[in-house]
C-alpha positions as CSV (number, residue, x, y, z in Angstrom):
1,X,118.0,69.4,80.9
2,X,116.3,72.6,80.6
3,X,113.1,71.1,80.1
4,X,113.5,68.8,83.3
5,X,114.6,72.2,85.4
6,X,111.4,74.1,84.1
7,X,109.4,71.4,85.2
8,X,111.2,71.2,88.9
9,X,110.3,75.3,88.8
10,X,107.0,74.7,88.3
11,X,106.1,71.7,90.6
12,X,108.0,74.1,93.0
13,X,105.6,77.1,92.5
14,X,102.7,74.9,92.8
15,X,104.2,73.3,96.1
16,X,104.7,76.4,97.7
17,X,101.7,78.4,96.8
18,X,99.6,75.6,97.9
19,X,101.5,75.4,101.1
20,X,101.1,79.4,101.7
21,X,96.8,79.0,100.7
22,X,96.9,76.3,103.7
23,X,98.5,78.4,105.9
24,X,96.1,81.3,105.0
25,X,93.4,79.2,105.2
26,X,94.5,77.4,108.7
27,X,95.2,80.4,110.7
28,X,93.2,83.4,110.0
29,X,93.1,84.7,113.1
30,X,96.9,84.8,113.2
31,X,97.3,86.7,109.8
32,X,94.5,89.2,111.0
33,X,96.1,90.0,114.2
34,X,99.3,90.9,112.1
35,X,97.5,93.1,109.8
36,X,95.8,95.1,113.0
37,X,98.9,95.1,114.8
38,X,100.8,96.9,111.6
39,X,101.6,100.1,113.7
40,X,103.4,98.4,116.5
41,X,105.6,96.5,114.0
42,X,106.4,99.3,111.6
43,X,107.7,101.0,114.7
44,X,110.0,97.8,115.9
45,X,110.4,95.9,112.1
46,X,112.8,93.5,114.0
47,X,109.8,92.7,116.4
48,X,109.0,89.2,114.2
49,X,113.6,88.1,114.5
50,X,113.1,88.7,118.2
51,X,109.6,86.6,118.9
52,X,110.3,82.5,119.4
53,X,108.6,82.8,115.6
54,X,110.2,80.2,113.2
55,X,111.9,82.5,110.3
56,X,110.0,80.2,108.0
57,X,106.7,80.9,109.7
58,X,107.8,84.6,110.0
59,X,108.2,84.2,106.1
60,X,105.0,82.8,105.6
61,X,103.2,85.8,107.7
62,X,105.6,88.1,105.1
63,X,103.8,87.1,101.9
64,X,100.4,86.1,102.9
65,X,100.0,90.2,104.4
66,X,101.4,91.5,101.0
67,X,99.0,89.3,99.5
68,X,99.3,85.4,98.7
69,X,97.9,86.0,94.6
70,X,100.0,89.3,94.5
71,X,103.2,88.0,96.1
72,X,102.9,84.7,94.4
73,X,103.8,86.5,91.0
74,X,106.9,87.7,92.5
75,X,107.8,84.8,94.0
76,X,107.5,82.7,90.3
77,X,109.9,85.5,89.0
78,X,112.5,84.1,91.8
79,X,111.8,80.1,91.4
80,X,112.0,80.6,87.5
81,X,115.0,82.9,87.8
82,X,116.6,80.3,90.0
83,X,115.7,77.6,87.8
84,X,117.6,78.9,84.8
85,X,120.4,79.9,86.6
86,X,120.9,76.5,88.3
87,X,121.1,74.9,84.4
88,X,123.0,77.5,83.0
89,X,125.8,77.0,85.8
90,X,125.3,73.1,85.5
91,X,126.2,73.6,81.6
92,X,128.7,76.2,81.4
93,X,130.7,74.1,84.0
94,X,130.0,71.2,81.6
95,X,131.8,73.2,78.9
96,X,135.2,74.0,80.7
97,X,137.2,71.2,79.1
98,X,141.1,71.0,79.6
99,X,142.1,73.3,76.4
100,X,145.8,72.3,76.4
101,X,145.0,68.7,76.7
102,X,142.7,68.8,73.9
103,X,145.5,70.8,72.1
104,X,148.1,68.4,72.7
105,X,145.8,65.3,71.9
106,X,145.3,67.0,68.1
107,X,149.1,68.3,68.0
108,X,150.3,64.9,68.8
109,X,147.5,63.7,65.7
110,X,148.6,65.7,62.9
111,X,151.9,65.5,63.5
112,X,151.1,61.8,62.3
113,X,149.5,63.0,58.8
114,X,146.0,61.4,61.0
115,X,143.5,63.8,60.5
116,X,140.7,61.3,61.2
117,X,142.8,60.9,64.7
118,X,142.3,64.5,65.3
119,X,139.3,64.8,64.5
120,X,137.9,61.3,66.5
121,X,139.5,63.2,69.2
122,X,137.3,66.0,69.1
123,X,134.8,64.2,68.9
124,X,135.1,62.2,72.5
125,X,135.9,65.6,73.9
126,X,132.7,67.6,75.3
127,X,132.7,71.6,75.6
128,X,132.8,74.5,72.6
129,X,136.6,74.7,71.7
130,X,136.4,70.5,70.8
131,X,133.2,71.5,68.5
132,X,134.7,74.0,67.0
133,X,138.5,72.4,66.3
134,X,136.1,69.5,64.7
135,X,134.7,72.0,62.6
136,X,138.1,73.3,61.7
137,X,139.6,70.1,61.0
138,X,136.6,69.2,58.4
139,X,138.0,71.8,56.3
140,X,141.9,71.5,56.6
141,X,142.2,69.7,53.3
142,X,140.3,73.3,51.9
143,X,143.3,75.8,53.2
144,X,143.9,77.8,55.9
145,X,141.5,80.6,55.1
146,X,138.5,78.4,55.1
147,X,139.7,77.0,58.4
148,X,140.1,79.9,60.0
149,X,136.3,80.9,58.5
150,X,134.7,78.2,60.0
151,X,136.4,78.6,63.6
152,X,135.3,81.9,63.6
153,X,131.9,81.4,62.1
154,X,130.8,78.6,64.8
155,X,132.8,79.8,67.3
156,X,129.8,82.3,67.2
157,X,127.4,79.6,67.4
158,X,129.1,78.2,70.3
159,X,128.9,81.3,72.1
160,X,125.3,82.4,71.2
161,X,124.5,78.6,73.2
162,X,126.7,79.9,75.9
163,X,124.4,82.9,76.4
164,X,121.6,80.9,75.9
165,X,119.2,81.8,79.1
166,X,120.4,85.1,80.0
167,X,117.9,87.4,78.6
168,X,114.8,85.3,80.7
169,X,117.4,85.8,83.9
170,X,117.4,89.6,82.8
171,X,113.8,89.6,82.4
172,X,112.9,88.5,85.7
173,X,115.3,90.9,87.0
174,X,113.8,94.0,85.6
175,X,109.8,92.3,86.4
176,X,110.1,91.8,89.8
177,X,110.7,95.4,90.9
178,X,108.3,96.5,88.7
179,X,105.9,93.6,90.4
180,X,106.9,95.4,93.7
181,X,106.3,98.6,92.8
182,X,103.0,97.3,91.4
183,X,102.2,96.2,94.5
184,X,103.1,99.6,96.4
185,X,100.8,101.6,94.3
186,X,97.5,98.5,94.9
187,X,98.8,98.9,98.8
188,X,98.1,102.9,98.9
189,X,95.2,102.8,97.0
190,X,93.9,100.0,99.2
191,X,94.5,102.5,102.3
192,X,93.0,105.1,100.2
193,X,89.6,103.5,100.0
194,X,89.6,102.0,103.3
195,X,90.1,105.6,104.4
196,X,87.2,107.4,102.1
197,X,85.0,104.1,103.3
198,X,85.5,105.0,107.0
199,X,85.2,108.5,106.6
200,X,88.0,109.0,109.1
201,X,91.9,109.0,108.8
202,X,93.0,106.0,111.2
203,X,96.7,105.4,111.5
204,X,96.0,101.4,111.5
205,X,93.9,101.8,108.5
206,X,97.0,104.0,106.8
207,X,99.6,101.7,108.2
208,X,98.1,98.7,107.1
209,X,97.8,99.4,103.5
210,X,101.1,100.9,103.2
211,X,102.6,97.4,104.9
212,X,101.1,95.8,102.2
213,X,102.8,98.4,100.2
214,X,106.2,98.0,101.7
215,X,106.1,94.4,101.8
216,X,105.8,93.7,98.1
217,X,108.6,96.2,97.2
218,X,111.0,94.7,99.5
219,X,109.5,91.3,98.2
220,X,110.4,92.6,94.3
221,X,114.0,93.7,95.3
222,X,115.2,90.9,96.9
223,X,114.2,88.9,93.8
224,X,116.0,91.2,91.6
225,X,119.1,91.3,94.1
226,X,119.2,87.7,94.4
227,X,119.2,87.1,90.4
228,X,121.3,89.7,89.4
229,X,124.0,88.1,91.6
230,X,123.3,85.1,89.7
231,X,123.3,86.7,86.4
232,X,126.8,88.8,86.8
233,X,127.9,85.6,87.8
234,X,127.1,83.7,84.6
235,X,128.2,86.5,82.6
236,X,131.7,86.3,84.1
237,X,131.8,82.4,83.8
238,X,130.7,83.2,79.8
239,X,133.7,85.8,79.7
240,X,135.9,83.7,80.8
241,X,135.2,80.2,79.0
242,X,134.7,82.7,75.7
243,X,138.4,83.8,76.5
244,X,139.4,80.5,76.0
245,X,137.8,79.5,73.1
246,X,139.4,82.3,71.4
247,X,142.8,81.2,72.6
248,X,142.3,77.6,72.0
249,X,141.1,78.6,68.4
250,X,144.0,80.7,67.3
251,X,146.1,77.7,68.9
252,X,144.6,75.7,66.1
253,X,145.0,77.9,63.3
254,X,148.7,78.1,64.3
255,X,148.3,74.1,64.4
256,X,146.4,73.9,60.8
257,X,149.6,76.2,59.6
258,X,151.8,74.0,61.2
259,X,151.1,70.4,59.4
260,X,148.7,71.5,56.8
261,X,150.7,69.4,53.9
């Protein structure tokens, strides 16, 4: 599934910086008269909400005057952010099972002496807690202790899966700031040597390169704003189905205790 979301990211990237290069390419004269026209919107930024300007075309204008290769880096951090995000929801909601029917189902097994019952159960049942009561219930006949062992010991597995993803979320969060600010430093030195090459300070040379400046760093800190929202989000999702792995496997332990003969 990760594999197949990757891929969607991707085909995505490609789609859309293809898309901005045709608009670059289709109206020049339209992204030049935004660049020359940089001191009348830095004094009125809401000038582009107010014109009849689709947002999406607004959008476009956006990232091809912060620079379409530049801005395009930024914009792989979001799509790739996004991507994992979207399949780490998709399979942490997966892994919420019913705990207390799953409980019952293997109470209601042993209580017969049927181990195999129990343990068939577990394995029809998708999520963490039924993988690691199977792996309990392959060592009941070995005592409690080695029971209790292996719940802990894979419960750790199953929640090192859980977390799987997070660190390239985290990643992304950190890089595109740092892409932003990138982009600041390019934009002033671009205004730098437009300035020494005309030998004159002109405010639309100086407010040109420090739009481009601006416009990256807002660029980088949406990104990280957007996938940080995503990523406390997860990490609450893996709190909370970790909490109930832990409850569900002290339930079984108590279980094991219980009809262990």
């Amino acid at each position: 599934m990760k594999k197949f979301f990757m891929f969607l990211a991707v085909a995505g990237a490609l789609m859309l910086s293809a898309n901005f290069q045709a608009t670059a390419q289709d109206e020049p004269a339209s992204a030049t008269e935004v660049v020359t026209s940089a001191s009348d919107d830095a004094a009125n930024p809401f000038a582009a909400a107010k014109s009849d300007q689709p947002l999406h075309q607004a959008l476009k204008a956006k990232f091809i005057e912060g620079g379409a290769g530049f801005m395009a880096t930024v914009l792989l951090c979001l799509i790739f952010g996004l991507a994992i995000a979207i399949e780490r929801i998709i399979t942490l909601s997966l892994a919420q099972t019913n705990n207390k029917k799953l409980l019952n189902s293997v109470e209601e097994a042993l209580s017969k002496g049927d181990v195999e019952a129990a343990k068939e159960v577990c394995r029809n049942t998708r999520g963490p807690v039924a993988s690691i009561f199977y792996q309990g219930l392959l060592r009941m006949d070995q005592g409690v202790e080695n029971v209790e062992k292996a719940v802990v010991s894979y419960g750790s597995v199953q929640m090192a899966k859980l977390e799987n993803g997070l660190t390239w979320i985290s990643l992304f969060i950190g890089i595109a700031p740092m892409l932003g600010f990138m982009g600041t430093v390019i934009g002033l030195i671009q205004a730098f040597d437009a300035i020494e090459v005309a030998g004159d300070i002109s405010p639309a040379l100086v407010a040109g390169g420090m739009k481009v400046a601006l416009i990256t760093t807002v660029g980088g800190l949406i990104v990280a704003i957007i996938l940080q929202l995503f990523y406390n989000y997860l990490v609450s999702k893996i709190d909370t189905i970790t909490s109930s792995m832990e409850d569900a496997s002290i339930s079984l332990v108590d279980l094991v205790v219980k009809y262990q003969k």
